[in-house]
ChimeraX commands (.cxc) that place a marker at each C-alpha (Angstrom):
marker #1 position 0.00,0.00,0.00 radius 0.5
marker #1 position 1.25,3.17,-0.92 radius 0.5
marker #1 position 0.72,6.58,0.15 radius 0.5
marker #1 position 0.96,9.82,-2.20 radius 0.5
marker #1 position 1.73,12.83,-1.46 radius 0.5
marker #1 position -1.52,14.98,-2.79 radius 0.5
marker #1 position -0.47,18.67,-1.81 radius 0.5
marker #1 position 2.23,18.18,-4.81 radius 0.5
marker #1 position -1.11,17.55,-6.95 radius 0.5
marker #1 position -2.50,20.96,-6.08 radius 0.5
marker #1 position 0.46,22.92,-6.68 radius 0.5
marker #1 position 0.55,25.27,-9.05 radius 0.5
marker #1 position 3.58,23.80,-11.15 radius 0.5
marker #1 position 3.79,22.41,-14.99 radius 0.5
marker #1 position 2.94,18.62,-14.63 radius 0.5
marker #1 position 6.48,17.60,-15.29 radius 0.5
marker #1 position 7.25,19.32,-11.57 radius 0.5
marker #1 position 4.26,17.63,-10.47 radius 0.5
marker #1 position 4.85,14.28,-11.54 radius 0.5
marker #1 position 8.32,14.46,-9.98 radius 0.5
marker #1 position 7.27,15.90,-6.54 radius 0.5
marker #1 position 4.83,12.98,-6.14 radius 0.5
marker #1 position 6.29,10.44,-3.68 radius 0.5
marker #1 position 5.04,6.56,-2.79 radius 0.5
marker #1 position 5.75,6.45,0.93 radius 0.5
marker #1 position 5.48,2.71,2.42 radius 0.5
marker #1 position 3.03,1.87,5.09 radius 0.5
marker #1 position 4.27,0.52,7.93 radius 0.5
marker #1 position 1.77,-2.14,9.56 radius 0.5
marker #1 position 1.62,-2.70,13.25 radius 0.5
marker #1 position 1.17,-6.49,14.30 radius 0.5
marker #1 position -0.38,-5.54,17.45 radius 0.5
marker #1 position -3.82,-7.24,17.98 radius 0.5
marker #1 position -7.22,-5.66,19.82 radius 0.5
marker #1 position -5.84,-7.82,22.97 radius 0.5
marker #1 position -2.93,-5.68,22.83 radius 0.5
marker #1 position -4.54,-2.37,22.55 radius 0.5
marker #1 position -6.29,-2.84,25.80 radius 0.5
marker #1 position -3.03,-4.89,27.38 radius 0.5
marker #1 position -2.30,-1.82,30.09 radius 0.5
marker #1 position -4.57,-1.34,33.41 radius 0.5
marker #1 position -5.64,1.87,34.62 radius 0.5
marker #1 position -3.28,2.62,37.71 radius 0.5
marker #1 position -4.96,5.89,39.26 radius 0.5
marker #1 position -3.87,7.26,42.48 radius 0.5
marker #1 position -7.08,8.24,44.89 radius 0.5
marker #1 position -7.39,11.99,45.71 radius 0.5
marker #1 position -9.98,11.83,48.62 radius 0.5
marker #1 position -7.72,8.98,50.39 radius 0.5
marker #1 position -6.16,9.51,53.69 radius 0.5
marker #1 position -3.63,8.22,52.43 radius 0.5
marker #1 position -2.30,10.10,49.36 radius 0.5
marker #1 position 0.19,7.14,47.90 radius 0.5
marker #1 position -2.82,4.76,47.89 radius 0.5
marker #1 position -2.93,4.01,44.39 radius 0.5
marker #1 position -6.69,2.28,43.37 radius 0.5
marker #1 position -6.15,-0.60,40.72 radius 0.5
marker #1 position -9.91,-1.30,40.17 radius 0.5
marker #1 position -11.56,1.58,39.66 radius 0.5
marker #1 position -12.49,0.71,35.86 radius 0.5
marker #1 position -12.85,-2.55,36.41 radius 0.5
marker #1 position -15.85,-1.55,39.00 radius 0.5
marker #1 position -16.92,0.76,35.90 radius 0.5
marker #1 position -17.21,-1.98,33.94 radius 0.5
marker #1 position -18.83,-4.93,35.84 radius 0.5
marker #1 position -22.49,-3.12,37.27 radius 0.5
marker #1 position -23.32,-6.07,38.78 radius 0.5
marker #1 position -23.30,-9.84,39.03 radius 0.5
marker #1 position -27.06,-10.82,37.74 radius 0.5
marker #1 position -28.38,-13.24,40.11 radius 0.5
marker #1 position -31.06,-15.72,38.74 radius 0.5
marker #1 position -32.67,-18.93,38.29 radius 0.5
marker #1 position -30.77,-19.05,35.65 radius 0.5
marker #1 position -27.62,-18.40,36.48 radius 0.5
marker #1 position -27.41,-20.21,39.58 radius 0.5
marker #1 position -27.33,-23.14,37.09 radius 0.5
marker #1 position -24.85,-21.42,34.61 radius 0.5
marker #1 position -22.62,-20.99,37.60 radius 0.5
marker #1 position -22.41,-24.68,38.13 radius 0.5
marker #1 position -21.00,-25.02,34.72 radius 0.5
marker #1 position -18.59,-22.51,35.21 radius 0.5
marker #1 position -20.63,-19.72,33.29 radius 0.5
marker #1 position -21.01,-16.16,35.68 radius 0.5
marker #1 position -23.73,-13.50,34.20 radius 0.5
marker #1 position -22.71,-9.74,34.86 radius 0.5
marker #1 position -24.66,-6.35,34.40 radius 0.5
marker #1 position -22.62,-4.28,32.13 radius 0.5
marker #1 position -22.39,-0.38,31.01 radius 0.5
marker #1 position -23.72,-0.88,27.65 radius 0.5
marker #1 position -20.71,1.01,25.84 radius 0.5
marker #1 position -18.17,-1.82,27.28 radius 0.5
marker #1 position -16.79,-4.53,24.92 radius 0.5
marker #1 position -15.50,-8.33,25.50 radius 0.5
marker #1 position -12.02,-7.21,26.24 radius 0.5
marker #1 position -12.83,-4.74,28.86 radius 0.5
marker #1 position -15.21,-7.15,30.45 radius 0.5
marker #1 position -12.49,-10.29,30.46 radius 0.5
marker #1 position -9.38,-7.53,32.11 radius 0.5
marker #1 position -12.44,-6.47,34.94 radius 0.5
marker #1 position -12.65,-10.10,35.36 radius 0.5
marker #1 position -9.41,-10.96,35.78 radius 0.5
marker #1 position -8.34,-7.41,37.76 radius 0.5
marker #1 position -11.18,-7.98,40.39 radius 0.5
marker #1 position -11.12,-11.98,40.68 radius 0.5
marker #1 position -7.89,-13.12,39.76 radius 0.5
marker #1 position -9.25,-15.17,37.13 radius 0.5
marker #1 position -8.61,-15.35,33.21 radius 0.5
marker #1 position -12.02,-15.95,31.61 radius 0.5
marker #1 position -11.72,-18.27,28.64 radius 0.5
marker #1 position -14.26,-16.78,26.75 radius 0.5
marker #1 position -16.85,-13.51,27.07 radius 0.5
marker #1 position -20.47,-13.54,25.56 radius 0.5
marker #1 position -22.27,-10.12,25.37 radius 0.5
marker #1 position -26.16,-10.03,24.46 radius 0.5
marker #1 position -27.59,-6.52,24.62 radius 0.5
marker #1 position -31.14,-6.33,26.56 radius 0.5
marker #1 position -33.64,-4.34,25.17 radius 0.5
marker #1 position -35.57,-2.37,27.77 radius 0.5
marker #1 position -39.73,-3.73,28.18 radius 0.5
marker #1 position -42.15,-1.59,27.15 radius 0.5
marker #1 position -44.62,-0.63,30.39 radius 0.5
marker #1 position -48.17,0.63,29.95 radius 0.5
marker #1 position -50.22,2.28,32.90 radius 0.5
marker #1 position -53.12,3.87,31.78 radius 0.5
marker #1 position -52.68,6.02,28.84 radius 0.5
marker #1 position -49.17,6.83,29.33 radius 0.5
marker #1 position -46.71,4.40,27.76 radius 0.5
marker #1 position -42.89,4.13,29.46 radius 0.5
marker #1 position -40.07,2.22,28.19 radius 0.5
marker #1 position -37.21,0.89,30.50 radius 0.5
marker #1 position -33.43,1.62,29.67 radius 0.5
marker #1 position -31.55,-1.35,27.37 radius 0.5
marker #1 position -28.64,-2.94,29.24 radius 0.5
marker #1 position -25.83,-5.59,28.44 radius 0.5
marker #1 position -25.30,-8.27,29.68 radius 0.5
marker #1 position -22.42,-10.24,30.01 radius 0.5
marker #1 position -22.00,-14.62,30.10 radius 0.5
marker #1 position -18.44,-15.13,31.30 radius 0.5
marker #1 position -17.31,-18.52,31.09 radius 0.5
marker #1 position -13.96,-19.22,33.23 radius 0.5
marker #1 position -11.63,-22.53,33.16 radius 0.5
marker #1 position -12.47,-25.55,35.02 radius 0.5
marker #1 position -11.86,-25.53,38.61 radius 0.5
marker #1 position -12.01,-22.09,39.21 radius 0.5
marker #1 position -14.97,-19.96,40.47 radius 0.5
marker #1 position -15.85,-16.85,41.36 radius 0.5
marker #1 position -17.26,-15.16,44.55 radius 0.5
marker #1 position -20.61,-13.49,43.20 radius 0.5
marker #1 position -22.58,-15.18,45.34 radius 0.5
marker #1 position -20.76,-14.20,49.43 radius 0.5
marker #1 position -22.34,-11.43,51.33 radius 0.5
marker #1 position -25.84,-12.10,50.42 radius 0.5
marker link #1:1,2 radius 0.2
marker link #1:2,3 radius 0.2
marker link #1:3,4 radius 0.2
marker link #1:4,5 radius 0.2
marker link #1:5,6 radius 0.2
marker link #1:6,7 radius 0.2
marker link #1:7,8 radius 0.2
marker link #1:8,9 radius 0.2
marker link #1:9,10 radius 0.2
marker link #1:10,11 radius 0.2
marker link #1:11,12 radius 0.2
marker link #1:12,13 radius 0.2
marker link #1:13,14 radius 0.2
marker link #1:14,15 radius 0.2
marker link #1:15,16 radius 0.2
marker link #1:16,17 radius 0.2
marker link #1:17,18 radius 0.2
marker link #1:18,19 radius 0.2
marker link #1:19,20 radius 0.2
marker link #1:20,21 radius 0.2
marker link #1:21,22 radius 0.2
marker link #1:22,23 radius 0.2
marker link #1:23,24 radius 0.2
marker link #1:24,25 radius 0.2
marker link #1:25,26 radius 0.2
marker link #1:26,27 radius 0.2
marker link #1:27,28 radius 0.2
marker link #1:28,29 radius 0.2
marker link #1:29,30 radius 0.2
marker link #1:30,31 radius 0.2
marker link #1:31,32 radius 0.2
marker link #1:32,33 radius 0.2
marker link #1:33,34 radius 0.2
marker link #1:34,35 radius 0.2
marker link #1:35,36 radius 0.2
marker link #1:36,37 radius 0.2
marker link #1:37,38 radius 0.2
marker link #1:38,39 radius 0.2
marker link #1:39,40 radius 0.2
marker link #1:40,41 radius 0.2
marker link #1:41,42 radius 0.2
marker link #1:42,43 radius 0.2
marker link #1:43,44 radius 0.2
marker link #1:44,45 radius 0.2
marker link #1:45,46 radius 0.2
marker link #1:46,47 radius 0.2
marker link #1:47,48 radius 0.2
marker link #1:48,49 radius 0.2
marker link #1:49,50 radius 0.2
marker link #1:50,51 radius 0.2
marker link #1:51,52 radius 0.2
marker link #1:52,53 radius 0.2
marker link #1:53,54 radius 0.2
marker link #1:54,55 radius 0.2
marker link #1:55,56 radius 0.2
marker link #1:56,57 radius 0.2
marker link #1:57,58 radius 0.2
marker link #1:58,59 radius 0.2
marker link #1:59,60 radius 0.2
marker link #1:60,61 radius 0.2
marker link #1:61,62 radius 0.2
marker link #1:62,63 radius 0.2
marker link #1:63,64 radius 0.2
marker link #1:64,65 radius 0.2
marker link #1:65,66 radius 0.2
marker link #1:66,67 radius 0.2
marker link #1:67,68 radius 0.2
marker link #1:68,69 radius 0.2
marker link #1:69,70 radius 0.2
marker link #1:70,71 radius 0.2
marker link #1:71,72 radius 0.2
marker link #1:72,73 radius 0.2
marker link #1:73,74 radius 0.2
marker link #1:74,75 radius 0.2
marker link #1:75,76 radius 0.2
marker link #1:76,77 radius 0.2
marker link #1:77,78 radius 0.2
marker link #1:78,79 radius 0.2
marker link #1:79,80 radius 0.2
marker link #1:80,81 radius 0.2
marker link #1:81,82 radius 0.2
marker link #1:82,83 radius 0.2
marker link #1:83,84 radius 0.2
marker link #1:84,85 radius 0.2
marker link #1:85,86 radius 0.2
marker link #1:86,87 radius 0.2
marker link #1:87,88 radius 0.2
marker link #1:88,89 radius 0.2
marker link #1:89,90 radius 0.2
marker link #1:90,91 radius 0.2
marker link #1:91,92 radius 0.2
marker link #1:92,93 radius 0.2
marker link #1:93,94 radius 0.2
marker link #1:94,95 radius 0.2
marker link #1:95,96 radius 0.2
marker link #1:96,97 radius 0.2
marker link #1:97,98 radius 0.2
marker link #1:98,99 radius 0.2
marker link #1:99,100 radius 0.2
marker link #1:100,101 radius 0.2
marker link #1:101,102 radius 0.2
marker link #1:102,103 radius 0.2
marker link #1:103,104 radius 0.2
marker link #1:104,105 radius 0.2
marker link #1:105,106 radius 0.2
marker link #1:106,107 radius 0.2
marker link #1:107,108 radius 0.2
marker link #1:108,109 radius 0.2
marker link #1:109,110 radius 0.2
marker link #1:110,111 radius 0.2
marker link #1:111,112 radius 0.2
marker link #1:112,113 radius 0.2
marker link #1:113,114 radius 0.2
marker link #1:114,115 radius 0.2
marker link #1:115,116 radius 0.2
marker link #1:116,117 radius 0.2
marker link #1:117,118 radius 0.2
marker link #1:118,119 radius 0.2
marker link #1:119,120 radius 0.2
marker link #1:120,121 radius 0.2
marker link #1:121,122 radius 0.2
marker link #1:122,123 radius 0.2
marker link #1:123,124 radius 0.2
marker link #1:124,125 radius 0.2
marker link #1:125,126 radius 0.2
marker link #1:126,127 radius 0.2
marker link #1:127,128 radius 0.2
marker link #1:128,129 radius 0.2
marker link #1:129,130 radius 0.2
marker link #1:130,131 radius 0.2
marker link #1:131,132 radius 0.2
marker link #1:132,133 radius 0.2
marker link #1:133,134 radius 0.2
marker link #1:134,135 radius 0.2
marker link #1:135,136 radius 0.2
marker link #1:136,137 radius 0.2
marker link #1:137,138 radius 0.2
marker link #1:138,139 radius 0.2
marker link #1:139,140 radius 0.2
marker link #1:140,141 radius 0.2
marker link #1:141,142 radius 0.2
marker link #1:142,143 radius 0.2
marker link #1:143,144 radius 0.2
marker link #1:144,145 radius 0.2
marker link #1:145,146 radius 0.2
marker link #1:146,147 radius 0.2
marker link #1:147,148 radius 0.2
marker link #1:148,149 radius 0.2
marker link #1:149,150 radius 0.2
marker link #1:150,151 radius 0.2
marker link #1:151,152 radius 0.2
view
């Protein structure tokens, strides 16, 4: 791929300047992947601390994860090593598998993201709609868990 320099095209010389002022500049192509984009953590130091060197290692990763989803449904997930997770709807699989892995300790082998549509609520004439959300189906490697369920 080759990239041309297109002021030189617009200048007001004979074409013979033009043509030699015209220069195929080679692309240079990363081989980072979308895993590698999103490889560093955000490491922000906490302002309203006593402590002013405490330095708070989660704080996206409790952007990220809303909340684990606790149902029927996956209660029974869970035993199959599958965790559901209320997401901000603007997240993506790689954010969701680092918040994982920052606030468990555990590398998720694969993320599954289904975007809820809000239900549509009626009460009387006026007609209401509830926000979308995403949710997120985590599935992490055999023998390992995670704590969603302790505190309640």
């Amino acid at each position: 791929m080759l990239r041309i320099n297109f002021m030189a095209i617009f200048n007001k010389k004979s074409p013979s300047q033009a043509d030699q002022s015209v220069k195929a500049v080679p692309v240079v192509k990363d081989d980072k992947s979308m895993k590698d984009l999103y490889a560093t953590t955000a490491v922000k130091t906490d302002k309203n601390a006593k402590n002013k060197g405490v330095i708070s290692k989660h704080t996206r990763a409790y952007r990220v994860l809303v909340k684990p989803l606790i149902t029927e449904k996956g209660t029974q997930l869970a035993s199959l090593g599958k965790y559901l997770f209320v997401v901000e709807n603007k997240t993506n699989k790689i954010e969701v598998a680092k918040a994982i892995e920052d606030l468990y300790g555990v590398k998720p082998l694969k993320v599954n993201m289904v975007l809820m549509e809000g239900k549509t609520k009626v009460r009387g004439r006026i007609i209401g709609k509830r926000k979308d959300w995403k949710k997120a189906i985590v599935t992490v490697p055999k023998g390992k868990t995670l704590d969603v369920y302790e505190g309640i």
